[in-house]
C-alpha positions as CSV (number, residue, x, y, z in Angstrom):
1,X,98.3,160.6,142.1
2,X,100.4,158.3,140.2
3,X,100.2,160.7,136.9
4,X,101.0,163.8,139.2
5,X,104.2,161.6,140.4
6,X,105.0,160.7,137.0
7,X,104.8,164.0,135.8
8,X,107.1,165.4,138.6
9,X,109.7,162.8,137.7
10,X,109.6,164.1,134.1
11,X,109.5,167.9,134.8
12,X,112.6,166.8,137.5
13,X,114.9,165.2,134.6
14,X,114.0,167.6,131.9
15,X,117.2,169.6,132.0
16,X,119.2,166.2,132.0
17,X,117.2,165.2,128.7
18,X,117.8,168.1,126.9
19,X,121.2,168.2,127.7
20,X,121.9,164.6,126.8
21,X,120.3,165.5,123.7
22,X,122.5,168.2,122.6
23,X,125.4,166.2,123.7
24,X,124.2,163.5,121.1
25,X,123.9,165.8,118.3
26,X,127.2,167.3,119.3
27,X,128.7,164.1,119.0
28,X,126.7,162.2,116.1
29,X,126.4,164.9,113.3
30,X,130.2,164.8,112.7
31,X,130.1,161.6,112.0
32,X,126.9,161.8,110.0
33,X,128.1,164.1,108.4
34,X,131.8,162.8,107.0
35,X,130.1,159.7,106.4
36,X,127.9,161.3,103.7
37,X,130.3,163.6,102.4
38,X,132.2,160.2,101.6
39,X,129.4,159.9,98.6
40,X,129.8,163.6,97.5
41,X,132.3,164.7,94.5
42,X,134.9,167.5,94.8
43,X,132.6,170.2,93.2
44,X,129.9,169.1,95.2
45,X,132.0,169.7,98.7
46,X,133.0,172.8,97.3
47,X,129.7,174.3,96.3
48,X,127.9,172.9,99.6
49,X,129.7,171.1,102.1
50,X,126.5,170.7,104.3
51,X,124.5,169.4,101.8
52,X,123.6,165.9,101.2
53,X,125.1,164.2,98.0
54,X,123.3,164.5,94.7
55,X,123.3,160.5,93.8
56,X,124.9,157.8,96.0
57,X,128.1,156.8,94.4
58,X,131.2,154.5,95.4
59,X,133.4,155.4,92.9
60,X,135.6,157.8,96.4
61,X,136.1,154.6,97.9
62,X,137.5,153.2,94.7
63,X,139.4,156.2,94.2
64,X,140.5,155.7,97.8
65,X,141.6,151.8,97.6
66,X,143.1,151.5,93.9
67,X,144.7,155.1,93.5
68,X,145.6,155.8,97.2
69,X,146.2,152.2,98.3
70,X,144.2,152.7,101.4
71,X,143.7,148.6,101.1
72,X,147.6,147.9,101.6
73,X,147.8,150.3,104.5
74,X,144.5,148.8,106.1
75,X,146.3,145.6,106.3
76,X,149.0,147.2,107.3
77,X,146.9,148.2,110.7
78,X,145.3,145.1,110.7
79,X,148.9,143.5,111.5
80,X,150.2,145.7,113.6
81,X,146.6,146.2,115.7
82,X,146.7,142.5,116.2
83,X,150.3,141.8,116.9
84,X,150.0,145.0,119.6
85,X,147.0,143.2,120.9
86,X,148.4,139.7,121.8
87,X,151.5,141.0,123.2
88,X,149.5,143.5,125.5
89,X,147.3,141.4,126.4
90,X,149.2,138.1,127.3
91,X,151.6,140.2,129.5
92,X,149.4,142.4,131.3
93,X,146.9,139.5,132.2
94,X,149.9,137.7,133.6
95,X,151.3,140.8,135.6
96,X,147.6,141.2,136.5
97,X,147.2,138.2,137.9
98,X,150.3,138.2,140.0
99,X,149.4,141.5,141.3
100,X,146.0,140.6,142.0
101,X,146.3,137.2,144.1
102,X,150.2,137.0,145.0
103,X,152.2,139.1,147.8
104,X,155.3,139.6,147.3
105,X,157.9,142.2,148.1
106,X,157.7,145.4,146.4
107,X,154.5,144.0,145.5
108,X,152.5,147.5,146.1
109,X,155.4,149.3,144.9
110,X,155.2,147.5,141.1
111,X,151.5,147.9,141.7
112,X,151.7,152.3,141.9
113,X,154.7,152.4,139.4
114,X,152.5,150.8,136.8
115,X,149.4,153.2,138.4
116,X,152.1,156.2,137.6
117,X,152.4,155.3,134.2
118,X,148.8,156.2,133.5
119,X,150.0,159.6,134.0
120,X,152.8,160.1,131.8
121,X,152.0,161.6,128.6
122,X,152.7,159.2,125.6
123,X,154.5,162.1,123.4
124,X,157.0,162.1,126.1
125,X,158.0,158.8,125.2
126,X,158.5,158.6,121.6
127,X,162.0,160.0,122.0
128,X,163.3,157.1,124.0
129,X,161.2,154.5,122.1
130,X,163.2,155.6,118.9
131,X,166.3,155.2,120.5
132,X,165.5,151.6,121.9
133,X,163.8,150.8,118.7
134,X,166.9,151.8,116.8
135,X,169.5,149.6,119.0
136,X,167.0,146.5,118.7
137,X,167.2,147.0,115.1
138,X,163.0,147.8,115.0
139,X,162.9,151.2,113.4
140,X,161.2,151.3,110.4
141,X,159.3,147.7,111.3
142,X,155.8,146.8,111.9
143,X,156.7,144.3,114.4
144,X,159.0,147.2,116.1
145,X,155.9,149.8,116.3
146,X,153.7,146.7,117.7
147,X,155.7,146.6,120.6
148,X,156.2,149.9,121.3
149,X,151.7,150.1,120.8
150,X,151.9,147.2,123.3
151,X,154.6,148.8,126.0
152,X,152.6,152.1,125.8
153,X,149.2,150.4,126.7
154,X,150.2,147.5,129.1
155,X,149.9,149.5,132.4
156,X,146.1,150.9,131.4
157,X,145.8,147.5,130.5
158,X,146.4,145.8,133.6
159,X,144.8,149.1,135.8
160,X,141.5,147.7,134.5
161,X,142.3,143.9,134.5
162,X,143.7,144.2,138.0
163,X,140.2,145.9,139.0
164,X,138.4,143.0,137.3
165,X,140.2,140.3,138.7
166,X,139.7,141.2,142.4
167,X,136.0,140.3,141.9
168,X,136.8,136.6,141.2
169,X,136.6,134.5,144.4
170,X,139.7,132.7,144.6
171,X,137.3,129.5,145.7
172,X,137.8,129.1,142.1
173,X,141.8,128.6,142.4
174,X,141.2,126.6,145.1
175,X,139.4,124.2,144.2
176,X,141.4,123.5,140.8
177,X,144.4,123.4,142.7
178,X,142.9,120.2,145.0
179,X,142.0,119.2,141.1
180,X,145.9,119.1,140.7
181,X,146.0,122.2,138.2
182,X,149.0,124.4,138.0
183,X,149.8,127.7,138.1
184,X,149.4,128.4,134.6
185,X,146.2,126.1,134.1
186,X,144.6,127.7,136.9
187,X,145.5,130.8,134.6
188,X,144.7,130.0,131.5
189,X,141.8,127.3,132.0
190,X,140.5,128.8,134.9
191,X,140.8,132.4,135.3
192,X,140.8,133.6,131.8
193,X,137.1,132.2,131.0
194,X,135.5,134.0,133.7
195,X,137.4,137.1,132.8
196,X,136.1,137.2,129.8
197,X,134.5,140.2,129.6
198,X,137.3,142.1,131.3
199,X,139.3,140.9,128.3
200,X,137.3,141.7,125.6
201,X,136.4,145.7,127.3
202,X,140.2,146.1,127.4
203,X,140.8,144.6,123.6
204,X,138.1,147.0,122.2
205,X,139.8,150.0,124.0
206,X,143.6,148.8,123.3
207,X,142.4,148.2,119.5
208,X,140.6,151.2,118.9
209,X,144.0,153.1,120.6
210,X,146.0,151.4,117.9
211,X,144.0,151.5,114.7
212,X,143.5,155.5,115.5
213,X,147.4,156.0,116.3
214,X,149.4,158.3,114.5
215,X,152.4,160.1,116.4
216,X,154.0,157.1,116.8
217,X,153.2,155.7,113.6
218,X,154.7,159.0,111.7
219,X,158.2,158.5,114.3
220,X,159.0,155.0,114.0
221,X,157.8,154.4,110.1
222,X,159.3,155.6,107.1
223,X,158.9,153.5,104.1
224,X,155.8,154.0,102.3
225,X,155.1,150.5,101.9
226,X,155.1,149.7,105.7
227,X,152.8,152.9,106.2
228,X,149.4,152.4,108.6
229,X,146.3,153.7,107.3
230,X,146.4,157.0,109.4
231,X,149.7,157.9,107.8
232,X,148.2,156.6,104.6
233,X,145.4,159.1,104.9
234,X,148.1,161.8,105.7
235,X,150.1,160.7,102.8
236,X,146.8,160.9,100.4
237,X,146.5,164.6,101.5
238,X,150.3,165.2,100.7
239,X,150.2,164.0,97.6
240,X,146.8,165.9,97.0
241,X,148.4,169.3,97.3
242,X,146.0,171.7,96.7
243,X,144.1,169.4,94.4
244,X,142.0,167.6,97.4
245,X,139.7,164.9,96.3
246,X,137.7,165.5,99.3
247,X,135.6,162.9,97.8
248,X,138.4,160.0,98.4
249,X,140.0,161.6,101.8
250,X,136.4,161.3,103.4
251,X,136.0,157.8,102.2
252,X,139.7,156.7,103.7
253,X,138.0,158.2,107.0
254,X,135.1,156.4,107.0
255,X,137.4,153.2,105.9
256,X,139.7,154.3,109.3
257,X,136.2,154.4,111.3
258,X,134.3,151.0,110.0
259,X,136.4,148.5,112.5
260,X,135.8,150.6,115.5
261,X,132.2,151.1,114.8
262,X,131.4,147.5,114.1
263,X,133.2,145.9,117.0
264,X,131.7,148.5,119.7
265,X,128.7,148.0,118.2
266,X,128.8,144.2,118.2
267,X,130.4,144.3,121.6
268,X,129.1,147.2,123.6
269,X,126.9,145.1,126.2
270,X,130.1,142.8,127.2
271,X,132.1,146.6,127.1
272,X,129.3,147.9,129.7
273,X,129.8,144.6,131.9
274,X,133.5,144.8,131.6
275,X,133.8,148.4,132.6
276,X,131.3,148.2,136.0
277,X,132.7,145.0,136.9
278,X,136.5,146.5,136.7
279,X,138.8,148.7,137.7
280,X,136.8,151.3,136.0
281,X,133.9,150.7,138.9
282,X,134.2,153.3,141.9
């Protein structure tokens, strides 16, 4: 009885298996696949650009870090990712917070104008960020594209945080506050331990937004040496021509990939946790 049952359920979720399995090689191969064309040489792409590399080789990735500088526009993301990061995420947990445990008025007002931003395409922002960016005298400045990365994610960012926060019992606050703890230690020393994982879901989706920008990047940067590494990949291909080295562009994609990769991999339980215990839940 119990195999008949068994076998039901199998027979029953069949169609989803398949179909989660096709999605899987949908989605894996491509990335399979550019990370072993990294290894392959020019004439190799060209004569098969299916096929697996002859020999395992490194010398793209040195092509890719000594003759397209693809190390000095990594650190270039780096900076700005993190920079975009602390801002974000300091302001929005603070707006969060208030919007989560204080009434005030306009409260729910603040509350669906940051909710409307979520729908307001990005690209129809650049035009005014340039022309803010170019009063505050930020054009052309890491620092200057860090805040605008920052502005452009802080309502998502506190959509989520806002979702998360709502599921801490304010017993918590309470009883700190009968400890004699302020506002800002109830914040800080309290609050932001147990939201934790809230934190770290929305840093892993705010970083991966900003090492994978490039609109932005291409509007408010224009000297080469300020360049991110999605530009720099852009400006490898430019000054390629119609000479590729397929062999180096593939390994600066696999280089723009790595971070991402690692920290979702590293982090993807405390991502999960974040995610069903947020706004993201229902």
């Amino acid at each position: 009885m119990d195999q008949r049952l068994q076998k039901k359920g199998f027979l029953s979720t069949l169609p989803t298996r398949i179909v989660l399995v096709l999605y899987s090689f949908v989605v894996l191969y491509p990335l399979v696949w550019t990370i072993y064309t990294s290894f392959k040489t020019t004439n190799e792409f060209y004569a098969n650009p299916w096929a697996l590399p002859k020999q395992i080789s490194f010398d793209n990735f040195a092509k890719a870090f000594q003759e397209a500088n693809i190390g000095h526009y990594f650190f270039n993301s780096a900076f700005v990712a993190v920079i975009a990061l602390a801002i974000c995420n300091t302001f929005a947990f603070a707006a969060a917070y208030a919007i989560a445990r204080y009434t005030f008025p306009f409260s729910k007002w603040i509350k669906r104008l940051y909710m409307s931003a979520l729908f307001f395409p990005a690209a129809f922002s650049i035009v005014p960020l340039f022309m803010l960016l170019n009063k505050l005298h930020l054009l052309d400045s890491q620092l200057g594209l860090s805040v605008a990365y920052a502005a452009a994610s802080i309502p998502f960012t506190i959509y989520l945080l806002t979702g998360f926060l709502v599921t801490i019992s304010k017993e918590y606050e309470e009883a700190a506050m009968m400890d004699g703890c302020s506002s800002f230690g109830i914040l800080f020393r309290i609050i932001a331990p147990m939201a934790r994982s809230g934190i770290i879901t929305i840093t892993i989706f705010n970083f991966m937004g900003f090492w994978n920008e490039y609109i932005m990047a291409l509007s408010f940067i224009s000297t080469e040496s300020k360049r991110t590494l999605t530009l720099g990949l852009a400006y490898l291909m430019e000054v390629q021509r119609y000479s590729t080295d397929w062999g180096a562009l593939f390994a600066g994609l696999v280089t723009v990939m790595i971070p991402s990769m690692v920290l979702y991999a590293v982090l993807q339980r405390k991502i999960t946790s974040g995610i069903n215990m947020g706004g993201l839940k229902g």
